[in-house]
C-alpha positions as CSV (number, residue, x, y, z in Angstrom):
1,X,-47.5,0.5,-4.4
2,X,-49.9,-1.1,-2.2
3,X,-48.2,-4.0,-2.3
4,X,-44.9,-2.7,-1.1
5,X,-46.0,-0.8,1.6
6,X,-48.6,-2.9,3.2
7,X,-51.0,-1.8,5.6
8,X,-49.7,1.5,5.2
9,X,-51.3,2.4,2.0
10,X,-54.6,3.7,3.1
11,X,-53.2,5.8,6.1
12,X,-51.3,7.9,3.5
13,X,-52.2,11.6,3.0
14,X,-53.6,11.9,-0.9
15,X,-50.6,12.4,-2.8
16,X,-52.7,15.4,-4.9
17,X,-56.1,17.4,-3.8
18,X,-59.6,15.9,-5.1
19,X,-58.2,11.9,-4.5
20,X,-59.7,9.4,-2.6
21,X,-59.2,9.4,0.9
22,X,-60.1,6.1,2.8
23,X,-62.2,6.0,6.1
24,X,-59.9,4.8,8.7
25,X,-60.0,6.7,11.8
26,X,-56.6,6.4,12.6
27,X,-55.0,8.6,11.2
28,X,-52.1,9.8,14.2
29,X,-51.0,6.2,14.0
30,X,-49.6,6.1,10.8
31,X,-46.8,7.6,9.2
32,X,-47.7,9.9,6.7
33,X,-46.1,9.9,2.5
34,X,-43.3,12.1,1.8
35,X,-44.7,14.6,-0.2
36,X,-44.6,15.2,-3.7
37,X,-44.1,18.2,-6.0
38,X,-45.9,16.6,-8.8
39,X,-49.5,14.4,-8.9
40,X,-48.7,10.5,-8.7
41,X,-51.6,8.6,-9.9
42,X,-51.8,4.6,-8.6
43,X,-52.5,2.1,-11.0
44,X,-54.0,-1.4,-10.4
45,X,-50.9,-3.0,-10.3
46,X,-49.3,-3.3,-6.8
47,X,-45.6,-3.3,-7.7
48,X,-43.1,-0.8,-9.2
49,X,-44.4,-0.9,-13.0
50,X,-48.4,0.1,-11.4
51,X,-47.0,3.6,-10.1
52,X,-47.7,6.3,-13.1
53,X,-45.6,9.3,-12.2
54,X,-45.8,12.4,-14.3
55,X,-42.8,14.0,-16.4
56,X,-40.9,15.6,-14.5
57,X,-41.6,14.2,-10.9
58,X,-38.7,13.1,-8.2
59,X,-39.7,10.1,-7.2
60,X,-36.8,9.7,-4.7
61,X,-38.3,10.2,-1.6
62,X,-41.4,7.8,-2.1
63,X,-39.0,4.9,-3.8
64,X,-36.8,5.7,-0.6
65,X,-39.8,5.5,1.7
66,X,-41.1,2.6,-0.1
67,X,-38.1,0.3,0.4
68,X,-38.3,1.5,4.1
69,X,-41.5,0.4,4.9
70,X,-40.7,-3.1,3.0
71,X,-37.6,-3.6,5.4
72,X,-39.8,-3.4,8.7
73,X,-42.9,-5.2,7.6
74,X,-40.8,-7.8,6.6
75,X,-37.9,-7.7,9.8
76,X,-40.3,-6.7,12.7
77,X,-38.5,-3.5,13.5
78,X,-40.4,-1.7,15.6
79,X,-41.6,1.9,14.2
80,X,-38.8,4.9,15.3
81,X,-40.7,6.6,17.9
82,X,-38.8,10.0,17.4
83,X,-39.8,9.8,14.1
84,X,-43.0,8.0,13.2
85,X,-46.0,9.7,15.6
86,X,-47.7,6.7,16.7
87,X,-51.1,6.6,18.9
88,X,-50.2,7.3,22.7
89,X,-50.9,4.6,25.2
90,X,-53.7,4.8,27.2
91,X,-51.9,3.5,30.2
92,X,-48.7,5.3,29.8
93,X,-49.5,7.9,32.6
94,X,-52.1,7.4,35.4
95,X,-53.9,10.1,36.3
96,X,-53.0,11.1,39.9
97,X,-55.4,9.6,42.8
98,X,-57.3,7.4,39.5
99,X,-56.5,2.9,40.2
100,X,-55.6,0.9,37.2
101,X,-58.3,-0.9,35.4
102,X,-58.2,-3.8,33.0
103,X,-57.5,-2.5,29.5
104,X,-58.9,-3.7,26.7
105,X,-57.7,-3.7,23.5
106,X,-59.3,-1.5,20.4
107,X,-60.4,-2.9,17.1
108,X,-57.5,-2.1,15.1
109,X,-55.1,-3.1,18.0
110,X,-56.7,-6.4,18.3
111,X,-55.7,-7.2,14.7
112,X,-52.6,-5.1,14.3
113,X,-50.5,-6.5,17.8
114,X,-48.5,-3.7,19.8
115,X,-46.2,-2.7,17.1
116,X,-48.9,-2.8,14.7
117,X,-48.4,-6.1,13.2
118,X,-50.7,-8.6,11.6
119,X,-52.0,-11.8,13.3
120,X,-50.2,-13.9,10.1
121,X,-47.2,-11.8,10.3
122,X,-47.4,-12.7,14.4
123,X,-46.6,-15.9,13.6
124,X,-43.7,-15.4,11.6
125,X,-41.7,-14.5,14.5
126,X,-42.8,-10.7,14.7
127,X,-43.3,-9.3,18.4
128,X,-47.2,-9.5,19.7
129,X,-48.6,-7.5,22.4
130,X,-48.9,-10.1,25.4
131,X,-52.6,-10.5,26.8
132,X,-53.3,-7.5,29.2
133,X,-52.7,-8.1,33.2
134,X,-53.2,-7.5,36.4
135,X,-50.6,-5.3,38.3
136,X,-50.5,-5.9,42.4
137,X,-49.6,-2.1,42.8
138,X,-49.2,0.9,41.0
139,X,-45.7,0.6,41.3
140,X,-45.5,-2.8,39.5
141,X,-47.6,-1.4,36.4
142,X,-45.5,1.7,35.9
143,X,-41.9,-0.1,36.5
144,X,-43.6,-2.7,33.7
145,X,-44.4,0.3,30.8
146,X,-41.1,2.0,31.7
147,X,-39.2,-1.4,30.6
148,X,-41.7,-1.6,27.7
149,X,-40.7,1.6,26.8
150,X,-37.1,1.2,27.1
151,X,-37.1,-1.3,25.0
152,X,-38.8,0.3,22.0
153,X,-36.1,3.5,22.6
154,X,-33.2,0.2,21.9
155,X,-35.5,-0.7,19.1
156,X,-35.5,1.9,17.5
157,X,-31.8,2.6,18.4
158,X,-30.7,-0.7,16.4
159,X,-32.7,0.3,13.6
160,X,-31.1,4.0,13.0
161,X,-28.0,2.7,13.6
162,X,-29.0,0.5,10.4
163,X,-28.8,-3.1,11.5
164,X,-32.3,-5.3,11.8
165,X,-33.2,-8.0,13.7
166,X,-31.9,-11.1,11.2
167,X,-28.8,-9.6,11.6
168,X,-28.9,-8.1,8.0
169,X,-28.1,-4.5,7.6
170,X,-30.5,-2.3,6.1
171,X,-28.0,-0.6,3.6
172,X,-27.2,-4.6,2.9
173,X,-30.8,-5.1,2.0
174,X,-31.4,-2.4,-0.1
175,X,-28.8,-3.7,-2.3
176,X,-30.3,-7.1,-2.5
177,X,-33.6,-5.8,-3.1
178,X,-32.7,-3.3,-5.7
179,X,-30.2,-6.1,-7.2
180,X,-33.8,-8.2,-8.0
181,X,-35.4,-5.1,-9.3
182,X,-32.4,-5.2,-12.1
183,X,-32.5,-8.4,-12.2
184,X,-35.8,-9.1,-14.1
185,X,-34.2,-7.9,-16.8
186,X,-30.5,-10.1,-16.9
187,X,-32.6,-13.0,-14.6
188,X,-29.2,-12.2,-12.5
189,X,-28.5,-11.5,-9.2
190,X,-24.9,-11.2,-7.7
191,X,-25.0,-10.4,-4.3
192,X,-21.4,-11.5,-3.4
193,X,-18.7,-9.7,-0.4
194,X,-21.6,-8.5,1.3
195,X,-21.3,-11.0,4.9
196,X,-24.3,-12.4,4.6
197,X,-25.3,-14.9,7.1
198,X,-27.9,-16.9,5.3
199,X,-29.9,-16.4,1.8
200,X,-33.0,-13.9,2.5
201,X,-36.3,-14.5,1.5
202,X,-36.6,-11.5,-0.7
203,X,-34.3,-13.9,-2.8
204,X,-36.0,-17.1,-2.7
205,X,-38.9,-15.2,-3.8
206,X,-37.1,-14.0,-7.1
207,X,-38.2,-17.2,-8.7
208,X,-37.3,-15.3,-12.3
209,X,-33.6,-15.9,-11.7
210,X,-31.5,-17.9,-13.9
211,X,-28.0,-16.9,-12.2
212,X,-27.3,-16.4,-8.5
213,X,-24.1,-16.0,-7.3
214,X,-23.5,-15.5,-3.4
215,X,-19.7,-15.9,-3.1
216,X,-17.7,-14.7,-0.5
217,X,-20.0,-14.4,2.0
218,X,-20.8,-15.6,5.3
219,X,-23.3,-18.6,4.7
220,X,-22.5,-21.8,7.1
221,X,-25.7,-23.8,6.3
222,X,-27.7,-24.1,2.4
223,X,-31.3,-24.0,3.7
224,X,-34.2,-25.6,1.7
225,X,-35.8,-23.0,0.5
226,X,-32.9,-22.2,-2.4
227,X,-35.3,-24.9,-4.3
228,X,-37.6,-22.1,-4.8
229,X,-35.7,-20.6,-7.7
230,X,-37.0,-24.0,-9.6
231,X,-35.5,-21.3,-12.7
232,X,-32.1,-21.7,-12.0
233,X,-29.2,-22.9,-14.2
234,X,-26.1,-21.4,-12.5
235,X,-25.6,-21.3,-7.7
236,X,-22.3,-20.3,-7.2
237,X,-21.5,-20.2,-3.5
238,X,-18.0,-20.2,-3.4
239,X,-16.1,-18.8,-0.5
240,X,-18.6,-19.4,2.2
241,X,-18.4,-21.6,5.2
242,X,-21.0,-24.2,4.1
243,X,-21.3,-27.5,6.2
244,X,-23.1,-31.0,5.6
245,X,-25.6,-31.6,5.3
246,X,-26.6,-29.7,2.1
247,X,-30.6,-29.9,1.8
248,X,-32.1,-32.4,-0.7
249,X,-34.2,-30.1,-2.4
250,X,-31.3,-28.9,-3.9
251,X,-30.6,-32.4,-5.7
252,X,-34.2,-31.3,-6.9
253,X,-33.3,-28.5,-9.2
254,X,-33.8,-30.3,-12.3
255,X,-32.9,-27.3,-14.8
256,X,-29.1,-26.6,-12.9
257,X,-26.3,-26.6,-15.3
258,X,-23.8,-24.7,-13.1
259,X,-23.2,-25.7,-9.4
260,X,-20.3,-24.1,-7.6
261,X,-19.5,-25.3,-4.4
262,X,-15.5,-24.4,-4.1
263,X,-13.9,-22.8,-1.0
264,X,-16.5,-24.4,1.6
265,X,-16.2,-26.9,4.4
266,X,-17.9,-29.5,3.0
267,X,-16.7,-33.3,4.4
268,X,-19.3,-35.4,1.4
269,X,-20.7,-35.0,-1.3
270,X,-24.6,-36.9,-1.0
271,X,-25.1,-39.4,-3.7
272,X,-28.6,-37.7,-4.9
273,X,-26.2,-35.3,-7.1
274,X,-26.9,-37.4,-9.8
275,X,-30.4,-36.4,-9.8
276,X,-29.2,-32.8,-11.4
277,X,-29.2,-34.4,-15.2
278,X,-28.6,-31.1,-16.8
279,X,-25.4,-30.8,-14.8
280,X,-22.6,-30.2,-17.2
281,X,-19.8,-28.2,-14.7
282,X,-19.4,-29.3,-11.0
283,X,-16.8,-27.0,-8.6
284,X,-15.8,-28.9,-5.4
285,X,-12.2,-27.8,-4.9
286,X,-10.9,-26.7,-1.6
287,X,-13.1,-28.6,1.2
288,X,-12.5,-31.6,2.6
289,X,-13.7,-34.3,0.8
290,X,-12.1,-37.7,1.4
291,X,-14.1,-39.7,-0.8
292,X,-16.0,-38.9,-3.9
293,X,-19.7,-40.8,-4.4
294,X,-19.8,-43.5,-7.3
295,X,-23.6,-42.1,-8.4
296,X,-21.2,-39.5,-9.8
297,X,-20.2,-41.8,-12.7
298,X,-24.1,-41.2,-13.9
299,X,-23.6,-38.1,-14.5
300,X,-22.2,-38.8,-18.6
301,X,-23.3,-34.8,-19.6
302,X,-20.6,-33.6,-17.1
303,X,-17.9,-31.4,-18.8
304,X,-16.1,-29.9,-15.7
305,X,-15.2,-31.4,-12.1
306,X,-12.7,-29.8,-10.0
307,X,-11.5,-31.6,-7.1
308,X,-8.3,-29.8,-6.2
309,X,-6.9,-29.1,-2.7
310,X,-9.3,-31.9,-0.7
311,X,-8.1,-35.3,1.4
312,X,-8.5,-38.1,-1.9
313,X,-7.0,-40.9,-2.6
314,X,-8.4,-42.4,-5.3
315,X,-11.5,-42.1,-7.6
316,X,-14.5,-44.8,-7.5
317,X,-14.0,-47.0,-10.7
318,X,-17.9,-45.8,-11.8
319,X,-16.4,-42.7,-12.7
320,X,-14.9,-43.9,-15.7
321,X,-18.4,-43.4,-17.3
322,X,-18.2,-40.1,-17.6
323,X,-17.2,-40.2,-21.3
324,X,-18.4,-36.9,-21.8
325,X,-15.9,-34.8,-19.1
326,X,-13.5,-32.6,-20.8
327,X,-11.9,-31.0,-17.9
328,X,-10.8,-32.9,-14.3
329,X,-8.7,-31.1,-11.7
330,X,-7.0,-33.1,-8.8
331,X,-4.2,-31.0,-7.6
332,X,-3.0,-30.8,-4.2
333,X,-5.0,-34.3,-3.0
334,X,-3.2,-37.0,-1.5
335,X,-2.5,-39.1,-4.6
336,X,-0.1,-41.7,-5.0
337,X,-1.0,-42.8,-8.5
338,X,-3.3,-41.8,-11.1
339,X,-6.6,-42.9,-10.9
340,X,-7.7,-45.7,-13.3
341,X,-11.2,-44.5,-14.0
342,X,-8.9,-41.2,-15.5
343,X,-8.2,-43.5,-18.6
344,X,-11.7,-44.5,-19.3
345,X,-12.2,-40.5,-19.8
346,X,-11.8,-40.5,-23.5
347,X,-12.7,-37.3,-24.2
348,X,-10.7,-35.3,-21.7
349,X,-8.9,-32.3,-22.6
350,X,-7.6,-31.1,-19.6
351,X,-5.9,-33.2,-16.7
352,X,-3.9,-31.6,-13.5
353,X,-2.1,-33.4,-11.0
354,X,-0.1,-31.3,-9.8
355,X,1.1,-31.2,-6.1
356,X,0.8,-34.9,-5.3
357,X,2.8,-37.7,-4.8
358,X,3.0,-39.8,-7.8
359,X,6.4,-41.1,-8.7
360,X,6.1,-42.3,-12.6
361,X,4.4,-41.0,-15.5
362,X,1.7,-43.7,-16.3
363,X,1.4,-45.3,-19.8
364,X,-2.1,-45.2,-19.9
365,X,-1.7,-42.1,-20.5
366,X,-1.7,-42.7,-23.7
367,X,-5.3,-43.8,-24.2
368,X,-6.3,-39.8,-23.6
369,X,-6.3,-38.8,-27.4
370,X,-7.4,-36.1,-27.3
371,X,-5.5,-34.3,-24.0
372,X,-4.2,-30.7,-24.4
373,X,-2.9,-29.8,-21.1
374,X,-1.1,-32.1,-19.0
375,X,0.3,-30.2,-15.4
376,X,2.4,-32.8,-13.8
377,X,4.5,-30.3,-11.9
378,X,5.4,-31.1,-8.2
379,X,5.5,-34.6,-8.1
380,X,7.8,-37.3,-7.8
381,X,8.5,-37.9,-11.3
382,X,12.6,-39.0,-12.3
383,X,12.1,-39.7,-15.8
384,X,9.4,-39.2,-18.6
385,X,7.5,-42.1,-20.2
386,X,8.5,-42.5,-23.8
387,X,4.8,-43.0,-24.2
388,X,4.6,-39.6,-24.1
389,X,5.4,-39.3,-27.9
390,X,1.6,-40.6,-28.2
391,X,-0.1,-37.6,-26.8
392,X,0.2,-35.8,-30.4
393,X,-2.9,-33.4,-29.5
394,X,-1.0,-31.9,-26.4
395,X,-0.3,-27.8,-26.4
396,X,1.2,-27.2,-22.9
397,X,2.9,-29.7,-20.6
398,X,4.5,-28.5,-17.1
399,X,7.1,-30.9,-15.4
400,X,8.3,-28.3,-13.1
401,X,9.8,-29.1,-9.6
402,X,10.5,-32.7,-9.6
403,X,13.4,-35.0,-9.8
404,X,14.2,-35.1,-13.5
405,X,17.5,-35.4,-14.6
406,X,17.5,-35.9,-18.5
407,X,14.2,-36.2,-21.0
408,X,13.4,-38.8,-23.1
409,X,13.9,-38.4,-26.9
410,X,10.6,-39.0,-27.3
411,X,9.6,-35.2,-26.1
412,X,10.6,-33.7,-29.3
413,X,7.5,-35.5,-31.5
414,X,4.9,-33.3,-30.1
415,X,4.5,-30.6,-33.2
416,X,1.8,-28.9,-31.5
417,X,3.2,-28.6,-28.1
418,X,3.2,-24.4,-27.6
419,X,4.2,-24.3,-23.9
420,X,6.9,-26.1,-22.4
421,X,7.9,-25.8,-18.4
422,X,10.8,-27.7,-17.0
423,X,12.1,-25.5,-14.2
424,X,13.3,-26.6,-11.1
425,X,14.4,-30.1,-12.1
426,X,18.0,-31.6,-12.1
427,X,18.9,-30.9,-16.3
428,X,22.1,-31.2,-17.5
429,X,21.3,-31.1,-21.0
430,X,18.5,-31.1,-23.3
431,X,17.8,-34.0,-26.2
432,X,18.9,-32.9,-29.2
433,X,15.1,-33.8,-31.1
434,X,14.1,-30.8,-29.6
435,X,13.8,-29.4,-33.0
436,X,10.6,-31.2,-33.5
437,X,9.1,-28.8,-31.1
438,X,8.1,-26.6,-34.1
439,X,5.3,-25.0,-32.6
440,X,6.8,-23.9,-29.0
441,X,6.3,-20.6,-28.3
442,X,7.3,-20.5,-24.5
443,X,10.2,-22.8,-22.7
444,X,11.1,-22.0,-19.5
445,X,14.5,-23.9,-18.6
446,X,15.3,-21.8,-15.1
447,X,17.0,-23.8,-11.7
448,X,18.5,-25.9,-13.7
449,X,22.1,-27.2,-14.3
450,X,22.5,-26.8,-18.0
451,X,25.3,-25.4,-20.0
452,X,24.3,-25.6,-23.3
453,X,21.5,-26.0,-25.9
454,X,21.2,-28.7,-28.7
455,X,23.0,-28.0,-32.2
456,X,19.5,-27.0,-34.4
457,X,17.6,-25.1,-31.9
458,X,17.3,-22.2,-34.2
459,X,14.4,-24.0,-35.8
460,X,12.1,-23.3,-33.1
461,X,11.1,-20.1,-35.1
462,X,7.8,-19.4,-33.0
463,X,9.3,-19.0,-30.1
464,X,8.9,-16.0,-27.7
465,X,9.9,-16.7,-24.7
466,X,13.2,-18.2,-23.5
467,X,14.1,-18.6,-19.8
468,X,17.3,-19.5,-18.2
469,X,18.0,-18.3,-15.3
470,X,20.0,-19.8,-12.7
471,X,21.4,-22.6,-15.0
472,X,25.3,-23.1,-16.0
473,X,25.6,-21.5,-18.9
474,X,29.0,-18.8,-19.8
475,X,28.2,-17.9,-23.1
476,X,24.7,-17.4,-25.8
477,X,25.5,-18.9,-28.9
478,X,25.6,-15.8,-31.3
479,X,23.0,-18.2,-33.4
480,X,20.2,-17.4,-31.2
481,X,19.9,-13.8,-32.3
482,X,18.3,-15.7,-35.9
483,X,15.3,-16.4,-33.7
484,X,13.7,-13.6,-35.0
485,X,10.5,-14.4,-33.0
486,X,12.9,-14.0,-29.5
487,X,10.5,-11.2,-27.2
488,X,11.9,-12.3,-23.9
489,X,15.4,-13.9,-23.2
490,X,16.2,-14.1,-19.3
491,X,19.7,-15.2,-18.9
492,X,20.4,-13.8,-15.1
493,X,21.7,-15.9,-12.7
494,X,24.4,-17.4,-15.2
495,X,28.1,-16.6,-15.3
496,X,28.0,-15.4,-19.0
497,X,31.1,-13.8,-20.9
498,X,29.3,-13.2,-24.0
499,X,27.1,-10.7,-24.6
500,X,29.2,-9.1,-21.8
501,X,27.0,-7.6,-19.1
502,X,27.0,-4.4,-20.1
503,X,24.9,-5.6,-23.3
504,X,22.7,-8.3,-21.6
505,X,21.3,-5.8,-18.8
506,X,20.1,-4.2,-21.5
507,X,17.4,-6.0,-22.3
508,X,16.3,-8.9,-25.2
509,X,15.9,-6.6,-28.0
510,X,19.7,-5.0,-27.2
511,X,21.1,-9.3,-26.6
512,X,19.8,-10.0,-29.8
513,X,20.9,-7.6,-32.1
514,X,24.5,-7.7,-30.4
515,X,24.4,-11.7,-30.7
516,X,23.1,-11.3,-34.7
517,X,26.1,-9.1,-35.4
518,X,28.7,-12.0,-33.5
519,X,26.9,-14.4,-36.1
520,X,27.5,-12.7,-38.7
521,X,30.8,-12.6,-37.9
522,X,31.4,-15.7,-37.9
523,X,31.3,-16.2,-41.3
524,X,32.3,-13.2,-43.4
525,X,35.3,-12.3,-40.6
526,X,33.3,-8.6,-39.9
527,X,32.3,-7.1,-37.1
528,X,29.7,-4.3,-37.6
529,X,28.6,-2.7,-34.0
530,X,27.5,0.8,-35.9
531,X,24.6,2.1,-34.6
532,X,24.5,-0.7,-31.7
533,X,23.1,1.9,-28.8
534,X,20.9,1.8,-26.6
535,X,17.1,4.4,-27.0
536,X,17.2,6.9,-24.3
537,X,13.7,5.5,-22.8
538,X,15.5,2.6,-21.8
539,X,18.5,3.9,-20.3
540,X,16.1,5.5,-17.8
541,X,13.5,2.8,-17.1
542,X,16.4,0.2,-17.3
543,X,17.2,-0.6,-13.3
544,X,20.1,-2.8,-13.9
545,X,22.0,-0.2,-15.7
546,X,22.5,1.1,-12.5
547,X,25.3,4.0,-12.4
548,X,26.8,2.9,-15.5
549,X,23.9,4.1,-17.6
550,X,26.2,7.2,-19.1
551,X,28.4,4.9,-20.3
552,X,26.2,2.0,-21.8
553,X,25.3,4.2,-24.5
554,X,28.5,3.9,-26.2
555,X,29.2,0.2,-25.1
556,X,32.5,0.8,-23.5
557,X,33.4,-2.5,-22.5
558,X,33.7,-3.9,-26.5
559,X,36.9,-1.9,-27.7
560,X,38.8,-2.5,-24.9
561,X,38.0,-6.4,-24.2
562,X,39.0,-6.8,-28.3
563,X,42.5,-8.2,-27.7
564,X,40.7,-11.7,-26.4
565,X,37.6,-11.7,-28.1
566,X,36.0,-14.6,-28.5
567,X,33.8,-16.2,-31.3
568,X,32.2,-19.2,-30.9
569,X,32.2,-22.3,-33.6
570,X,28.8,-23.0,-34.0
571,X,27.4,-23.6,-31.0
572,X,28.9,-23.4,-27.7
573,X,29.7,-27.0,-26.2
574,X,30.8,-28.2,-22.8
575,X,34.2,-27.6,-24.2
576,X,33.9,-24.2,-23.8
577,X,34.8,-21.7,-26.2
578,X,37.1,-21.7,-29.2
579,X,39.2,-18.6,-30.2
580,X,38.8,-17.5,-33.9
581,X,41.5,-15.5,-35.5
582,X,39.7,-14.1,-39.1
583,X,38.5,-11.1,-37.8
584,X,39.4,-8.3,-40.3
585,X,37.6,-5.8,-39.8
586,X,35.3,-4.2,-36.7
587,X,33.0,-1.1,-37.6
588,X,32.2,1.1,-34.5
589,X,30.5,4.0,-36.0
590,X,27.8,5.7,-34.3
């Protein structure tokens, strides 16, 4: 308590009858303690876990006035005259007809300063009473202590209005300090979206902390002192407005694992960040880096490195060392090719490209063994490397939004590719070895110009979600509805006959049970539509049923479109569709 509270703590009334009281002699200068309804009894310990309270007691108002006191000893906000009594000044108010005299200072003010300071804490910046002098006039003295006293009134102002001098605001640091209270326990602190102008001392000083987190924030400069927390093993200070230089004590945190760095106006990257050897995930995306420095390549432990959305190139050959990197982001640079050092990176995972300029799809490539994810999407790319049939470990590739006009057959000997994204291209068609894409679970096919799928793609029995929109296409093979696995089919933007409208606005689930009845069909010459309605949930939530919804329930379109229906023979080709003539029988019941 002591502690906390400073030179206050022996100015403070006894909290209950028959305690100490110290000899001071002061006593008008000092705020008094709130008062208490219960007896609080001080331990030896000057900090929070010293202070014994017993059952029962609100400790509110003293925790309250606790943090207070902290704030100004630690700000230099002058005491609130309205509201702490402080010891008049002997010179305020000249007696009438008595001359001023030289003043000299008391004990206690000697040591304290005019606001009541230390000499130490003097130094730190805090206001000190100016030596006493020698006024020409009467006039001159009093026109002095009336400016002296209106600036204490402002004072005082600024600090009810809660802001303090560092340009912190007191509700801003109570926060922060009761965020290090809790954190003794996680060893985190996350004091992010509160515009703070700079790291505070109260946090340097937590030198527990293993996490600190300070994103979106105001920071413009990484001072020196962040090497205090020699504890740390995750800074994030993304969203900031950080500028070189960054201090070099913080290439001196030996124990960092996690440095985030993301989101700030950085222009380099200083070369003693290989001195952080327990660095294993690196975030530089989104400043402007125009080079990236070769002591990098050092760094073998590193697992992550985003680079996205900055001004490179190309990457220093050293950084093919970096055998251990699983993950490597370089989106939205200004690349032309991929880097070589890229190849050397044997054990990477994850590689995105995406927004660049690169016009080919590399066959060294093929040395990555053990990629995964591959996003290629907005580039330059017209065709696909056949080399692409060696990245047998790959689960989602996106070729979205380039210039491709047909795939390589080589596409379909990926079994455990699960996520497939080729929208926005120039398609016509698709290879028919896309049945080898066994494992797919989600193609998307939409803005392109294709009107029909290969011959066996019914044995893609995993997959959920089909999208083609905005292609060619004028009918759904009535094969589809065996896909059993089919959640989401998106077929707007086509000019498709069958399922008529009326059934395709009504969702997947309606399509595919329609288009399993058509196959059906097909072989045995029946029709069955019984039961082929529509819940009354989704006639309600459906939008696209629009003012037709009365009627979809009964599907009003099928009877009377039955002179020219149309079956298809196997699956639909560019020769469009073939009329069947064995229909025997139709069932409409229900």
């Amino acid at each position: 308590w002591s502690g906390l509270i400073g030179r206050y703590a022996e100015d403070m009334d006894p909290p209950a009858e028959g305690r100490y009281r110290g000899k001071h002699g002061v006593d008008s200068m000092r705020p008094e303690c709130p008062p208490l309804e219960q007896p609080v009894v001080f331990g030896a310990r000057p900090d929070f876990e010293g202070l014994l309270v017993t059952s029962g007691t609100d400790t509110t108002p003293l925790m309250d006035f606790a943090v207070q006191m902290e704030l100004e000893r630690e700000e230099g906000v002058a005491p609130d005259m309205s509201t702490l009594p402080v010891r008049d000044d002997p010179h305020k108010r000249l007696p009438e007809g008595v001359a001023p005299t030289t003043w000299e200072a008391t004990e206690d003010e000697a040591q304290f300063g005019e606001y009541g300071v230390s000499g130490t804490e003097a130094e730190e910046g805090m206001p000190t009473r100016p030596p006493p002098k020698k006024y020409d006039s009467d006039d001159e003295e009093v026109e002095v202590r009336l400016e002296r006293k209106k600036r204490q009134k402002e004072t005082s102002k600024t600090r009810v209005q809660g802001k303090t001098r560092s340009g912190i605001p007191l509700e801003v640091r109570r926060k922060i300090l009761k965020g290090i209270q809790d954190g003794k326990k996680t060893l985190t602190l996350d004091i992010s979206n509160l515009e703070l102008p700079y790291i505070s001392k109260q946090v340097t000083d937590a030198t527990f902390l293993e996490t600190l987190i300070v994103d979106h924030n105001l920071l413009d400069e990484l001072e020196a002192s962040i090497a205090r927390l020699a504890n740390l093993r995750v800074l994030s200070l993304s969203w900031n407005r950080i500028e070189n230089p960054l201090p070099q004590t913080l290439f001196e945190m030996g124990l960092l694992k996690e440095l985030r760095l993301d989101h700030n106006q950085l222009d380099f990257i200083d070369p003693e960040i290989a001195y952080l050897s327990n660095l294993w995930k690196l975030r530089l995306d989104s400043n402007n880096l125009t080079e990236v420095p070769p002591e990098l390549g050092k760094r073998t432990n590193l697992q992550y490195l985003a680079l996205d959305a900055n001004e490179l190139t190309d990457l220093p050959p050293r950084m093919g060392n970096m055998y251990g990197l699983k993950t490597l982001t370089l989106s939205r640079n200004l690349l032309t090719f991929i880097p070589k050092c890229v190849f050397a990176m044997a054990k990477l995972k994850v590689l995105h490209v995406h927004y660049n300029q690169i016009p080919e799809f590399p066959s060294q490539l093929a040395s990555l063994k053990q990629l995964q994810e591959l996003n290629f999407a907005v580039n330059l790319l017209t065709e696909v490397n056949p080399i692409i049939s060696k990245l047998t470990t790959l689960l989602k590739l996106d070729l979205q939004r380039n210039e491709l006009t047909e795939l390589c057959e080589e596409i379909g000997s990926l079994p455990l590719l699960e996520d497939l994204t080729l929208s926005k291209n120039q398609l016509s068609f698709l290879p028919e070895t896309f049945e080898g894409l066994t494992s797919l679970t989600k193609l998307k096919l939409e803005n392109n110009t294709i009107s029909y799928m290969p011959v066996n793609f019914t044995m893609l029995n995993k997959l959920v979600t089909l999208d083609l929109r905005n292609n060619k296409f004028i009918a759904i093979a009535a094969q589809m509805g065996r896909i059993s696995t089919l959640k989401d089919l998106r077929i707007e933007g086509n000019d498709v006959k069958t399922p008529p409208p009326v059934i395709s606005d009504l969702g997947t689930q309606v399509m595919l049970r329609y288009l399993n009845r058509n196959d059906v069909c097909i072989d045995t010459g029946e029709l069955d539509l019984t039961n082929l309605t529509v819940p009354k949930k989704r006639i309600i939530t459906q939008k696209a049923v629009g003012k037709h919804k009365a009627q979809y329930r009964t599907i009003p379109e099928i009877p009377v479109q039955l002179h020219d229906f149309h079956f298809p023979h196997g699956w639909w080709s560019g020769a469009g569709l073939l009329q069947r003539s064995n229909l025997t029988t139709l069932r409409l019941g229900s």
